[in-house]
Gaussian input, Z-matrix of N, CA and C with variables (Angstrom, degrees):
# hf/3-21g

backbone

0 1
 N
 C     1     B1
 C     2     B2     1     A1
 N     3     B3     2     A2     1     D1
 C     4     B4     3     A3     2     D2
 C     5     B5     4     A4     3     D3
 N     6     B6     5     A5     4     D4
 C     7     B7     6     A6     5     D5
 C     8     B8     7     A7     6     D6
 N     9     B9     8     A8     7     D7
 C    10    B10     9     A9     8     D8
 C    11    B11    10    A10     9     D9
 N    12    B12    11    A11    10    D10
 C    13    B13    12    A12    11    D11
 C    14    B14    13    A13    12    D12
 N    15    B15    14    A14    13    D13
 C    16    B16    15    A15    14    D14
 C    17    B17    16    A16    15    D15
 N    18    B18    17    A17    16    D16
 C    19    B19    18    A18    17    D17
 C    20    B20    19    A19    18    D18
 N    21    B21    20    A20    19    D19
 C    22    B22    21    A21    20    D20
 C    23    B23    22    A22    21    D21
 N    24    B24    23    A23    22    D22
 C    25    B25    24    A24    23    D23
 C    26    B26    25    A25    24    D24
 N    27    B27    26    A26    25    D25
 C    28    B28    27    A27    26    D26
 C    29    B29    28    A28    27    D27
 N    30    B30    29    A29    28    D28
 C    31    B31    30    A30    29    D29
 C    32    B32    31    A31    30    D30
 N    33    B33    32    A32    31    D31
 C    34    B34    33    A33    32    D32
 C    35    B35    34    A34    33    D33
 N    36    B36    35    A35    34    D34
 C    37    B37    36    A36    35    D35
 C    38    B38    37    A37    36    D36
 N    39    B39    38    A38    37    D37
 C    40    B40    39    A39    38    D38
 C    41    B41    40    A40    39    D39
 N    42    B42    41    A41    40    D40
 C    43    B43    42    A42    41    D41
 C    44    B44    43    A43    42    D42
 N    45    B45    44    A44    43    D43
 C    46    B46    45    A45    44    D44
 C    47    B47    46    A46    45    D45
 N    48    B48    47    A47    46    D46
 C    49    B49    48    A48    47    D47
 C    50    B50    49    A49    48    D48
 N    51    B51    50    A50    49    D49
 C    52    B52    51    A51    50    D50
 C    53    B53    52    A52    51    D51
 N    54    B54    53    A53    52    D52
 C    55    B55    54    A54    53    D53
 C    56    B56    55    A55    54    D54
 N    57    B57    56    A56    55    D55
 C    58    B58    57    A57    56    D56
 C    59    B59    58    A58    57    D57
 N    60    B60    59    A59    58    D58
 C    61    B61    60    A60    59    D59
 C    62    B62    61    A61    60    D60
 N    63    B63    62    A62    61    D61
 C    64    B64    63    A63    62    D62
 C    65    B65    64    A64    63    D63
 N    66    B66    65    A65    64    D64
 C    67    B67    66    A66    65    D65
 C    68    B68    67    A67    66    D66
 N    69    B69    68    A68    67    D67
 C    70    B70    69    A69    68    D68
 C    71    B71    70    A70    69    D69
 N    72    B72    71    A71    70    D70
 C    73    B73    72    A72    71    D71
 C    74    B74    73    A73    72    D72
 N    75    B75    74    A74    73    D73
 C    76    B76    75    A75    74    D74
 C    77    B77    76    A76    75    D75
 N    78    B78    77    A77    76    D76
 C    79    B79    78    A78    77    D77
 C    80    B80    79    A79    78    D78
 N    81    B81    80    A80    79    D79
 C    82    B82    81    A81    80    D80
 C    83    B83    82    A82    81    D81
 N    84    B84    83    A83    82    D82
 C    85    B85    84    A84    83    D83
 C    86    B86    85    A85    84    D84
 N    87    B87    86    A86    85    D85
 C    88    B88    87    A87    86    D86
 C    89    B89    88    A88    87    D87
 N    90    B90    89    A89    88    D88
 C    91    B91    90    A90    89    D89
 C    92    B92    91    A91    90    D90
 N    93    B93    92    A92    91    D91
 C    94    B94    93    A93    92    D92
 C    95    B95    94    A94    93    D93
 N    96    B96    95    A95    94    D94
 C    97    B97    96    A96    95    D95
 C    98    B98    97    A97    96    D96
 N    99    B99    98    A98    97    D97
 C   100   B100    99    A99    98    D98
 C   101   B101   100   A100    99    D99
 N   102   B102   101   A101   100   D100
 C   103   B103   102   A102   101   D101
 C   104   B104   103   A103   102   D102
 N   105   B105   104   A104   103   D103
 C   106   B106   105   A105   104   D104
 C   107   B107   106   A106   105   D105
 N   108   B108   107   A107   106   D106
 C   109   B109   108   A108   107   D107
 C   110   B110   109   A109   108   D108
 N   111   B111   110   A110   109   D109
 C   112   B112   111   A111   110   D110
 C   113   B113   112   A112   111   D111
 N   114   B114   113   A113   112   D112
 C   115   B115   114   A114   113   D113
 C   116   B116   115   A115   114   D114
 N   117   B117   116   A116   115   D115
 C   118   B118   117   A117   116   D116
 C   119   B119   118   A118   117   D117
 N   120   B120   119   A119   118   D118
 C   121   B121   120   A120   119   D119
 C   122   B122   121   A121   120   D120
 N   123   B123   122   A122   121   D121
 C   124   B124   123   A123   122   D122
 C   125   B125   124   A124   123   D123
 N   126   B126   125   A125   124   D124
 C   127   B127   126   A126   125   D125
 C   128   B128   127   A127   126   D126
 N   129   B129   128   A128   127   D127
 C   130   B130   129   A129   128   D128
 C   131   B131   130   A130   129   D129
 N   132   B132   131   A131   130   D130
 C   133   B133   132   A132   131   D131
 C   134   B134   133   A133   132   D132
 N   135   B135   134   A134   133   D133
 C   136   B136   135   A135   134   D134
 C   137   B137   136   A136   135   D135
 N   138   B138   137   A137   136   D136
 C   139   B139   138   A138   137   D137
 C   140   B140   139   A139   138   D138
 N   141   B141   140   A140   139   D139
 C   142   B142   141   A141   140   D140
 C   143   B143   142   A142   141   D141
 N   144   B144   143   A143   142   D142
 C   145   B145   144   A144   143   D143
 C   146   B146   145   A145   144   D144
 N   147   B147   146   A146   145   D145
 C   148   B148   147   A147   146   D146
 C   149   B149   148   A148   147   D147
 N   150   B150   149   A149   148   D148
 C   151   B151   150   A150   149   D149
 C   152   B152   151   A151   150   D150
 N   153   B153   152   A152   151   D151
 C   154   B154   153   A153   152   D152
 C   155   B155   154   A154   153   D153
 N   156   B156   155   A155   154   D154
 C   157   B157   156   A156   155   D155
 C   158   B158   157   A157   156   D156
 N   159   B159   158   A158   157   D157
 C   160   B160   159   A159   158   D158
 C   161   B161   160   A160   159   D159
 N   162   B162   161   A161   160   D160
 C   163   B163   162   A162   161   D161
 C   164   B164   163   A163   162   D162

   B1=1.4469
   B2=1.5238
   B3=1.5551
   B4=1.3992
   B5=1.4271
   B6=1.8114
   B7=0.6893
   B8=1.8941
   B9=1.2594
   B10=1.2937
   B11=1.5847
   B12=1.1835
   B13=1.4967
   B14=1.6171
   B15=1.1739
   B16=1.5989
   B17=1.8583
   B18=1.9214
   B19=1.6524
   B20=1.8153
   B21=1.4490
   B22=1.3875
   B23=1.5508
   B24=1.7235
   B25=1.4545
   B26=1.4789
   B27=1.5568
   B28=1.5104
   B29=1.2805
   B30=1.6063
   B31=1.3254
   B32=1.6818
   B33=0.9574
   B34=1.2231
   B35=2.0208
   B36=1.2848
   B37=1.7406
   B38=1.2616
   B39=1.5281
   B40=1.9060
   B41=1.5553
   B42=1.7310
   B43=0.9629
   B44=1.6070
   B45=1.1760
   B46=1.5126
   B47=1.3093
   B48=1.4113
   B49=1.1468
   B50=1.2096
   B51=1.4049
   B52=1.4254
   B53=1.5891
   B54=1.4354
   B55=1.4436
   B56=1.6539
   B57=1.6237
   B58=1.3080
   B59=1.7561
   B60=0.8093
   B61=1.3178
   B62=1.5334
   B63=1.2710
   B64=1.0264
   B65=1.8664
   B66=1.3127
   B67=1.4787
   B68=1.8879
   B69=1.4137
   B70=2.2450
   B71=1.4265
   B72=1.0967
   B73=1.4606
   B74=1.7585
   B75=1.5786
   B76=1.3310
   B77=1.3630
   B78=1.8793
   B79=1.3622
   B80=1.5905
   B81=1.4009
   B82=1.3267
   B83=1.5801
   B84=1.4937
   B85=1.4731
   B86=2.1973
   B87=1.4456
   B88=1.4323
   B89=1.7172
   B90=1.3128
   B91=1.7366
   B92=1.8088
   B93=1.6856
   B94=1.3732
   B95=1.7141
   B96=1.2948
   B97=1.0662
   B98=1.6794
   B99=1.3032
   B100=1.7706
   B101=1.7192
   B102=1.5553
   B103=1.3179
   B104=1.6609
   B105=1.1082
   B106=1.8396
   B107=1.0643
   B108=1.3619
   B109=1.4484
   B110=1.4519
   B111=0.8760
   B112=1.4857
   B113=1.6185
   B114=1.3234
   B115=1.5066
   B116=1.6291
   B117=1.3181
   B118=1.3610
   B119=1.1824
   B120=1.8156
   B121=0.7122
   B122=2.0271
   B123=1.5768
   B124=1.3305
   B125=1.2817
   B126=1.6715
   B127=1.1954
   B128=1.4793
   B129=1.1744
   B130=1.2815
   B131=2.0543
   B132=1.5294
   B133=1.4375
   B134=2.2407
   B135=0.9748
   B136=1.7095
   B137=0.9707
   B138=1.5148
   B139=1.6231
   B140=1.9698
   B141=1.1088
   B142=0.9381
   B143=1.4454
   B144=1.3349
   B145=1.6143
   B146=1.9223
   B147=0.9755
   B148=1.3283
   B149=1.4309
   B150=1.5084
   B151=1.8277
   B152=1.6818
   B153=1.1471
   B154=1.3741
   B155=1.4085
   B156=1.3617
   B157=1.9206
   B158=1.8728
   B159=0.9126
   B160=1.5078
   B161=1.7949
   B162=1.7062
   B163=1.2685
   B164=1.8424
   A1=108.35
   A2=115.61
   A3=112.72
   A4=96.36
   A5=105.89
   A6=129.92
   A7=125.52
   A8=131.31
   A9=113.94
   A10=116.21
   A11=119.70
   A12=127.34
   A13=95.79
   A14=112.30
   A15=126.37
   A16=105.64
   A17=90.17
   A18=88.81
   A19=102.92
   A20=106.51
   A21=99.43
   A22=127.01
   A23=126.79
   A24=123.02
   A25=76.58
   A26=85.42
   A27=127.31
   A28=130.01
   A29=162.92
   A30=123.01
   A31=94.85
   A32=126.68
   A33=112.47
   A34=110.07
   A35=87.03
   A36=97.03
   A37=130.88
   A38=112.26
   A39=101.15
   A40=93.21
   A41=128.31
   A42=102.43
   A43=133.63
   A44=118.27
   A45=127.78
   A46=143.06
   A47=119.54
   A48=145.77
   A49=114.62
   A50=122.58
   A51=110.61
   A52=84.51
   A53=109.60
   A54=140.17
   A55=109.17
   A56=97.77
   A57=96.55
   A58=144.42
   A59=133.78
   A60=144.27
   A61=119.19
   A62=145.86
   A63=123.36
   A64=118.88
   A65=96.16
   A66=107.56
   A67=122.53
   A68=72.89
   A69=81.75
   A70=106.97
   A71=141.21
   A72=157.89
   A73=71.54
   A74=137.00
   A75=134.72
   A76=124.97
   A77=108.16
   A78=117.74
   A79=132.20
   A80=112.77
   A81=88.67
   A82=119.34
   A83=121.91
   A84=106.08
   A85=82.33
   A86=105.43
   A87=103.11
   A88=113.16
   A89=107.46
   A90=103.84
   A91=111.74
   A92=110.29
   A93=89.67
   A94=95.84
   A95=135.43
   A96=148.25
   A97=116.97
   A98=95.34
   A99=109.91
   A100=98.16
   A101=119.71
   A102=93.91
   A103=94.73
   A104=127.51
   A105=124.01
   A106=109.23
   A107=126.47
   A108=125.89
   A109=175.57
   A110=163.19
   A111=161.93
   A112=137.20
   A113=84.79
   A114=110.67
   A115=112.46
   A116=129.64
   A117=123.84
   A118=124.30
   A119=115.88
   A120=112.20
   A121=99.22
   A122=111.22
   A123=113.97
   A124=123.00
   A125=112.56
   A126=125.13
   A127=121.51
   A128=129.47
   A129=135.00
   A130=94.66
   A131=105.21
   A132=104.25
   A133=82.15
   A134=91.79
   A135=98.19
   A136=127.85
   A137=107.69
   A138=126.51
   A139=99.53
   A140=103.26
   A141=129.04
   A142=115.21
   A143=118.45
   A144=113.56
   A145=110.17
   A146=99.85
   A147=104.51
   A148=113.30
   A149=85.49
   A150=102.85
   A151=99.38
   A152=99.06
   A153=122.04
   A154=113.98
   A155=114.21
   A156=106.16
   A157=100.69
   A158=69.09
   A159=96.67
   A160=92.48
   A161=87.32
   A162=97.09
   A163=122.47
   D1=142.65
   D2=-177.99
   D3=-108.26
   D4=172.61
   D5=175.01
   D6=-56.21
   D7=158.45
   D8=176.19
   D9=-93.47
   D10=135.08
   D11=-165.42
   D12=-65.45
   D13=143.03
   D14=175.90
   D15=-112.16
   D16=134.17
   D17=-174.28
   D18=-79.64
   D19=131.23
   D20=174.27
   D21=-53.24
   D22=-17.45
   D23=-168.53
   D24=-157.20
   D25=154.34
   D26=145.22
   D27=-9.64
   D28=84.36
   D29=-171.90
   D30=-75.25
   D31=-7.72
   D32=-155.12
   D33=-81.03
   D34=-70.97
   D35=158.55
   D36=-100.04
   D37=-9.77
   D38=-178.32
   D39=122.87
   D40=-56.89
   D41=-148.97
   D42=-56.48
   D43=163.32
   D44=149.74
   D45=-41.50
   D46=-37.45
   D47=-166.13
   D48=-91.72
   D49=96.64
   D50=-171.66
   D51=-151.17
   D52=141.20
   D53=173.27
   D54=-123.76
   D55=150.98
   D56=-172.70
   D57=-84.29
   D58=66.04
   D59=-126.54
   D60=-35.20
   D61=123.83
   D62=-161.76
   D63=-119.81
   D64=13.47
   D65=154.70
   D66=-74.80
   D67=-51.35
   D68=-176.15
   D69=-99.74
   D70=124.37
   D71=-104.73
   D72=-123.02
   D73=129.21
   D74=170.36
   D75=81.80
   D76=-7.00
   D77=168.12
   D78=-72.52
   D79=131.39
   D80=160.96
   D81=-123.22
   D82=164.68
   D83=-150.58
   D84=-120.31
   D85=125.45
   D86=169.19
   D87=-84.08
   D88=120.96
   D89=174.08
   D90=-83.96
   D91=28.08
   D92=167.64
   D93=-111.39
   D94=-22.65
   D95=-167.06
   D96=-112.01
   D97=-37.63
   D98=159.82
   D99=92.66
   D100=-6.61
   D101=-151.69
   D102=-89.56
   D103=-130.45
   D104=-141.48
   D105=-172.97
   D106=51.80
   D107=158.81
   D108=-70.30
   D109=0.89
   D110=-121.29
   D111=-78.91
   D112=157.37
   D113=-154.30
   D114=-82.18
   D115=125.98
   D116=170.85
   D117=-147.37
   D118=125.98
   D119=-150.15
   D120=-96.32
   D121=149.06
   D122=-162.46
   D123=-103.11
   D124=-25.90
   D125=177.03
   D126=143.30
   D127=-166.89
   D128=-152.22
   D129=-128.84
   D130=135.05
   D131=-166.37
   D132=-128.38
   D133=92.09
   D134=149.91
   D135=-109.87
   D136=137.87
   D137=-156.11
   D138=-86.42
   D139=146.30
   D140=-167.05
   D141=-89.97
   D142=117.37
   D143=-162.45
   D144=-113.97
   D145=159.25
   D146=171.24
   D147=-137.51
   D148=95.73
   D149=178.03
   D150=-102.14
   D151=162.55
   D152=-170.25
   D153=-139.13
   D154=110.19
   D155=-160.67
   D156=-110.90
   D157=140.04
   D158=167.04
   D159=86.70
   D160=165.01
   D161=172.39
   D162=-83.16

C-alpha cells in the first residue's frame, strides 16, 4: 500500500502550507486560511466512442 498523495496548495487561497489534520481522518488543515479540507479522488470519466469496424 502507498502512501496518500498530498495536494501541494490551498484550493481555497493558494497557500502552501498545509498540515495534515488530525481530527478528520484524510483532512488537511491550511494555516494561511485556517480552513479544513480534503481531497477525493472519484474516478476516471472515458468518453464513449462509436466506432464502426469493418468496411
Amino acid at each position: 500500500m502507498t502512501e496518500r498523495a498530498a495536494p501541494f496548495y490551498c484550493p481555497y487561497c493558494g497557500d502552501e502550507d498545509l498540515r495534515p489534520e488530525e481530527d478528520h481522518a484524510g483532512a488537511w488543515l491550511c494555516t494561511g486560511c485556517r480552513r479544513v479540507f480534503s481531497v477525493q479522488f472519484v474516478g476516471l470519466s472515458i468518453p464513449q466512442t462509436n466506432e464502426v469496424s469493418g468496411p
